[in-house]
C-alpha positions as CSV (number, residue, x, y, z in Angstrom):
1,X,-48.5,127.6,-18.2
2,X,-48.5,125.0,-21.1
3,X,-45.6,125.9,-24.0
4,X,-46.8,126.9,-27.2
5,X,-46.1,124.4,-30.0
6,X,-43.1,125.7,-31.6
7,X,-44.2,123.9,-34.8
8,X,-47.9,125.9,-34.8
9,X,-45.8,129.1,-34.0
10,X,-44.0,128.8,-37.0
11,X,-46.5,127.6,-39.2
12,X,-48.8,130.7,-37.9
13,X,-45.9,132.9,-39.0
14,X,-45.7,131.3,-42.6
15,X,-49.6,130.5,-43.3
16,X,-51.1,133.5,-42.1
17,X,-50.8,136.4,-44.9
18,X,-49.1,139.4,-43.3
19,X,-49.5,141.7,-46.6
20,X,-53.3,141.4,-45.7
21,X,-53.6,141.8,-42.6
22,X,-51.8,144.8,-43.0
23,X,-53.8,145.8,-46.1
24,X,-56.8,145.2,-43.6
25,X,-55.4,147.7,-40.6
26,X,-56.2,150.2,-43.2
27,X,-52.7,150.3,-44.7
28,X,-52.4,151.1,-48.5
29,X,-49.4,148.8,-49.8
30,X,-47.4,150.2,-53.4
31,X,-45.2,147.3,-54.7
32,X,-41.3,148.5,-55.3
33,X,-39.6,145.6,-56.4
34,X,-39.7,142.3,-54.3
35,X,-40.9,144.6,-51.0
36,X,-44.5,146.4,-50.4
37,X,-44.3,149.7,-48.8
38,X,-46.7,152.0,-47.2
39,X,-47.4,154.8,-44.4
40,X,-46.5,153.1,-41.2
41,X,-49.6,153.5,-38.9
42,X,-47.3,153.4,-35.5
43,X,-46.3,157.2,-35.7
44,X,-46.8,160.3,-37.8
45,X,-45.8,158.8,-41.4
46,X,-47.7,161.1,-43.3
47,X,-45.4,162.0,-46.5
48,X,-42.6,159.0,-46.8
49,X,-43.6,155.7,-46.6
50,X,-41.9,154.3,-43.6
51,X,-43.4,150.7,-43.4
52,X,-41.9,147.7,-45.8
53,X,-43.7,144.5,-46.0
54,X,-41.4,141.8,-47.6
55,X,-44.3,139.0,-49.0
56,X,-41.5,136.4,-49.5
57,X,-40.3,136.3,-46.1
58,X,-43.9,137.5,-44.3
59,X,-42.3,140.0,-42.0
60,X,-42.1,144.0,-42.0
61,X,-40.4,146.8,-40.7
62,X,-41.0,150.5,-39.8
63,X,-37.7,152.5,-40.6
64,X,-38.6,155.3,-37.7
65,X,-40.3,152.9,-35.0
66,X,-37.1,150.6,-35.1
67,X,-39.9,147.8,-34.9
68,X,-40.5,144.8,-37.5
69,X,-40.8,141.1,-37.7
70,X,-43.5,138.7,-38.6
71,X,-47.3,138.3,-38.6
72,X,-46.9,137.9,-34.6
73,X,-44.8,140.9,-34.3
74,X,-47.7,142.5,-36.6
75,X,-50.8,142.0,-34.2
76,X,-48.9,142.4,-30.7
77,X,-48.0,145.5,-32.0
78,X,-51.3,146.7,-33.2
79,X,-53.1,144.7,-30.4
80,X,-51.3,145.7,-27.2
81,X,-51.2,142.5,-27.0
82,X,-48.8,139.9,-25.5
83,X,-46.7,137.2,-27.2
84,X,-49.2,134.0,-26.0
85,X,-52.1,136.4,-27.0
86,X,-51.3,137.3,-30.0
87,X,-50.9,133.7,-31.4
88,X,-54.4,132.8,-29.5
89,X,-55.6,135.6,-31.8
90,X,-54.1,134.5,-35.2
91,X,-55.1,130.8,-34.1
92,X,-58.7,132.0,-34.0
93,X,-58.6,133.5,-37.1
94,X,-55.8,131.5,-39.2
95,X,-57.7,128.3,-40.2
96,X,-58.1,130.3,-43.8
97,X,-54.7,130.7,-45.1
98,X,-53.3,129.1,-47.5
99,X,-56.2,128.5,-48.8
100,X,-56.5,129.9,-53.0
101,X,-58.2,133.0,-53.3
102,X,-59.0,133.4,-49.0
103,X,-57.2,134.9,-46.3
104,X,-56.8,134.7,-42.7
105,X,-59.5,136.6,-41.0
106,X,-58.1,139.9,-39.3
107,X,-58.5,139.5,-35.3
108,X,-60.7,142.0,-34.3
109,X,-59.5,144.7,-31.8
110,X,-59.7,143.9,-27.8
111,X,-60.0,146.2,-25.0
112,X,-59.0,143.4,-23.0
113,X,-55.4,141.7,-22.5
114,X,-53.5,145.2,-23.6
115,X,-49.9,145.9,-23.3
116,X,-49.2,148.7,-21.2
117,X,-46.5,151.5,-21.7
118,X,-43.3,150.2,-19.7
119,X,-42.9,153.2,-17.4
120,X,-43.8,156.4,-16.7
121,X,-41.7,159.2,-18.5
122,X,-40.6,160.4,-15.2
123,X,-39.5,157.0,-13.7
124,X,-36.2,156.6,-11.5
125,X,-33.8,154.8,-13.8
126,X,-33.8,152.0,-10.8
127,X,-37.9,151.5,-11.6
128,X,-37.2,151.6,-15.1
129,X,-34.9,149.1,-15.4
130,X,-36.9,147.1,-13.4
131,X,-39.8,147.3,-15.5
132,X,-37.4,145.9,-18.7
133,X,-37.1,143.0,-16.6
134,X,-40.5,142.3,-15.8
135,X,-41.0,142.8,-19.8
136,X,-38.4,140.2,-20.3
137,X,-39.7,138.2,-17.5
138,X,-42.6,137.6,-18.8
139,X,-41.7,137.4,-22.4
140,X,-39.3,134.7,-21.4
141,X,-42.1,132.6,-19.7
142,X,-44.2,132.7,-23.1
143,X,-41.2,131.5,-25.4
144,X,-40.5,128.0,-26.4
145,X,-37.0,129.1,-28.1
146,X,-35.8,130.3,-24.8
147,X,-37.5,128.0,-22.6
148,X,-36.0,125.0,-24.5
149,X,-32.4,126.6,-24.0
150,X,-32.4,126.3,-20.8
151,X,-34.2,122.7,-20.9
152,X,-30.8,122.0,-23.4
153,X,-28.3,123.8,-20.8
154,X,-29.9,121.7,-17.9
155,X,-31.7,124.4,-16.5
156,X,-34.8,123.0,-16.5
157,X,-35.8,123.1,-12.6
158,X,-38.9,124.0,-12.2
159,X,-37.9,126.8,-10.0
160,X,-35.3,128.3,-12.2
161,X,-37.1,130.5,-13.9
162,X,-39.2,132.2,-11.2
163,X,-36.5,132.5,-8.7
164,X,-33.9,134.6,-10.7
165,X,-36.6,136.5,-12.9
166,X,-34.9,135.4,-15.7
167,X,-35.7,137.1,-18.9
168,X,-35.5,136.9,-22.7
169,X,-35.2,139.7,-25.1
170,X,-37.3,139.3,-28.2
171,X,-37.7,142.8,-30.0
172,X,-40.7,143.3,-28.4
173,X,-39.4,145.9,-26.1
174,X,-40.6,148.8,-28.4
175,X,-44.1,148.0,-28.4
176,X,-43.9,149.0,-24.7
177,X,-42.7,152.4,-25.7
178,X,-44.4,155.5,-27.1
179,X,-44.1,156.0,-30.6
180,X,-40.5,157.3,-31.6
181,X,-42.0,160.9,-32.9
182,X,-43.6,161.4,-29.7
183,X,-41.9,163.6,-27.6
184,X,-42.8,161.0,-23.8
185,X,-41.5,158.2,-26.6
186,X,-38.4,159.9,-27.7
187,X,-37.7,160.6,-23.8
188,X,-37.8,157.0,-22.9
189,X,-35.8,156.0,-25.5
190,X,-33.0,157.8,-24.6
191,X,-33.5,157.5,-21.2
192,X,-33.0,153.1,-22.4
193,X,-30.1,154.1,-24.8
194,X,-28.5,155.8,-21.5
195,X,-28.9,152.5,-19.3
196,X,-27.6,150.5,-22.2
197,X,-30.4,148.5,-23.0
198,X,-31.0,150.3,-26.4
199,X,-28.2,151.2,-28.7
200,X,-28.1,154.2,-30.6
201,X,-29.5,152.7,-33.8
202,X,-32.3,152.2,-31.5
203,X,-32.4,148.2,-31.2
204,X,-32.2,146.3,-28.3
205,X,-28.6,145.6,-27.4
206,X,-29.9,142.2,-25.6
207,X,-32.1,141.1,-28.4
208,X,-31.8,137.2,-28.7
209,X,-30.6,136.8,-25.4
210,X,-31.2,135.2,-22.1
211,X,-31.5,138.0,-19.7
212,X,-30.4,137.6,-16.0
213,X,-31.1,140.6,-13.5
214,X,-28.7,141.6,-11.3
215,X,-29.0,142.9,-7.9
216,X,-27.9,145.5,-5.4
217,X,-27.7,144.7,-1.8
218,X,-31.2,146.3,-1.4
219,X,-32.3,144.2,-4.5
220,X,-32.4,146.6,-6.7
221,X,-31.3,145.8,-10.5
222,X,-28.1,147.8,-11.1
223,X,-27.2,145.3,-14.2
224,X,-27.8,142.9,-16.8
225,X,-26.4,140.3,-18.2
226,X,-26.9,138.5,-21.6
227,X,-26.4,135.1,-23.2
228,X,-27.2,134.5,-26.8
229,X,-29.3,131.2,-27.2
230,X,-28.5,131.3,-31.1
231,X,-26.2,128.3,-32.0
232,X,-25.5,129.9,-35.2
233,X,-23.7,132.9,-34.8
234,X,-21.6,135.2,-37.3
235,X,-18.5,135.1,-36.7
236,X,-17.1,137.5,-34.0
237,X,-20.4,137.9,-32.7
238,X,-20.0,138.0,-28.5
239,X,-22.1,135.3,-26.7
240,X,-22.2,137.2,-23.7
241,X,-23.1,140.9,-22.7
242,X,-23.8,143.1,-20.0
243,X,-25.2,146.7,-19.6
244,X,-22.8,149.6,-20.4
245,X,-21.0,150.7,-16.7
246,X,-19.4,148.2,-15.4
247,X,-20.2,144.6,-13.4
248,X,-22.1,145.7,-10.8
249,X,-24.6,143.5,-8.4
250,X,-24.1,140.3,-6.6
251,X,-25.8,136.6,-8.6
252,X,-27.9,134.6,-6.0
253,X,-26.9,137.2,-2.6
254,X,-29.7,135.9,-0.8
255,X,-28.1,132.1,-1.4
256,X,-25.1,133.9,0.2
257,X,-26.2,135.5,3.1
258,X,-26.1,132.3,5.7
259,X,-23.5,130.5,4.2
260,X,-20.5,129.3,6.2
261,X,-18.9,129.0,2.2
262,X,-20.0,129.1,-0.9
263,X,-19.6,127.7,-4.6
264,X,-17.8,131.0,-7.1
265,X,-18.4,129.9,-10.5
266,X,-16.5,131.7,-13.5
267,X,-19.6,132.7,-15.6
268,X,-23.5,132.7,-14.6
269,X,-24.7,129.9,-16.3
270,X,-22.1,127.8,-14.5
271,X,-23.4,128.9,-11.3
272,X,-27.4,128.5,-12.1
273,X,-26.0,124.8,-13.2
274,X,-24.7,124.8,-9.2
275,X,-28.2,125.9,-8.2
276,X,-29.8,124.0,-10.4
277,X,-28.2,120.9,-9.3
278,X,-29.1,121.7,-5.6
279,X,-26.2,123.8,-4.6
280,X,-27.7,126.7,-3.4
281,X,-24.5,128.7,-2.1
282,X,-23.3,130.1,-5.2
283,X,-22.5,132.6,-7.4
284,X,-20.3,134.2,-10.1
285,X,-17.2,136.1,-10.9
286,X,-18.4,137.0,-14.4
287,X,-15.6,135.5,-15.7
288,X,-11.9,135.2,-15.7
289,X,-10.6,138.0,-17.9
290,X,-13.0,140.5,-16.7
């Protein structure tokens, strides 16, 4: 699957007007100071207006649905539809903005191509985490940011990426999930909170990482672990991360399995470097001082 141009990404998010496309979805907009707000249309916001559109910036945010970011954000979230998707959509549309006294034409709504929720409300934690990877999976697959991390970390086999499931976590998460208010939404996240993959302020704790599943010895994903692609972090702000309970799972068993010895790294991206490189029989301690 061919990368998106990280340069037509960006200029999507900056060109297309986000105030009217929301204005368009039906959502009426009251200026207070630099922000527009309004009635957020992702849950039940039917006396305070939830939903803040910053026109400087382009992006929004729903205090309740925990959900925001830019004119992408905007119509996978009121598409169902997927990050790669999304921009195909605003690209149809886009060729408009800018432009004095025109806007981007609204994409129209698909039956086709639609999100689905992550999990059933009664899933076993084991398929639900599962499903978070698949959501990162495949969200890491569609972004350039990530994909170029690893290209920069020399983890650009072709192989890589497919082999470990590896994952990136881009906010997106939430529009997998019910709406907050709803009782099957509220359920979920909990049941996410409880795994560690949400926090209780309700974002994602991974968000802006690289995501590596790992596995039980009947493959089953019993953990997580993150690493922050941002080379400009605040200050105290830790690189790495895994799910709340403990270091659980074995990196790369099956590259274990026949071994006569193998390669024990001291942090994962050390050993996909290994494996990477050809050197099949390795894995991780999850570092020194853990």
């Amino acid at each position: 699957m061919a990368r998106l141009p990280e340069a037509e990404i960006e200029r999507l998010k900056r060109d297309v007007s986000l105030e009217e496309l929301v204005r368009r979805r039906g959502v009426e907009l009251t200026r207070t100071g630099a922000n527009l707000v309004g009635l957020c249309p992702f849950h039940d916001d039917k006396n305070t207006p939830n939903l803040v559109v910053t026109p400087e910036r382009n992006v929004w945010h729903c205090f309740v649905c925990q959900v925001g970011g830019s004119v992408i954000d905007w119509v996978m979230k009121t598409e169902g539809a997927s990050f790669r998707y999304a921009v195909e959509l605003l690209r149809g549309g886009a060729s408009l903005a800018g432009v004095p006294g025109r806007t981007a034409a609204v994409p129209k709504r698909t039956r086709h191509r639609r999100m689905q929720p992550i999990a059933a409300r009664d899933a076993e934690e084991a398929e639900l985490l599962a499903r978070v990877v698949d959501h990162y999976h495949a969200a890491m697959k569609e972004s350039p940011e990530a994909l170029g991390y690893l290209e920069q970390r020399g983890l650009g086999h072709p192989e890589v990426v497919e082999h470990f499931e590896l994952g990136f976590a881009n906010r997106t998460l939430g529009y997998r999930l019910p709406a907050r208010s709803a009782k099957v939404g509220e359920e979920l996240r909990t049941r996410l909170e409880q795994l560690g993959v949400y926090r209780t302020t309700g974002h994602e704790a991974m968000n802006g990482c690289l995501v590596v599943p790992l596995r039980d010895e009947t493959g089953r994903v019993v953990q997580l672990y993150g690493r922050r692609i941002d080379a400009h972090l605040k200050t105290g702000t830790p690189k790495h991360l895994y799910l709340a309970g403990g270091h659980r799972g074995v990196f790369n068993r099956e590259g274990l399995e026949h071994a006569e010895e193998a390669i024990l790294c001291e942090a994962v991206l050390d050993a996909l470097t290994f494996w990477c490189a050809g050197f099949r029989h390795v894995t991780t301690a999850y570092g020194v001082e853990d």
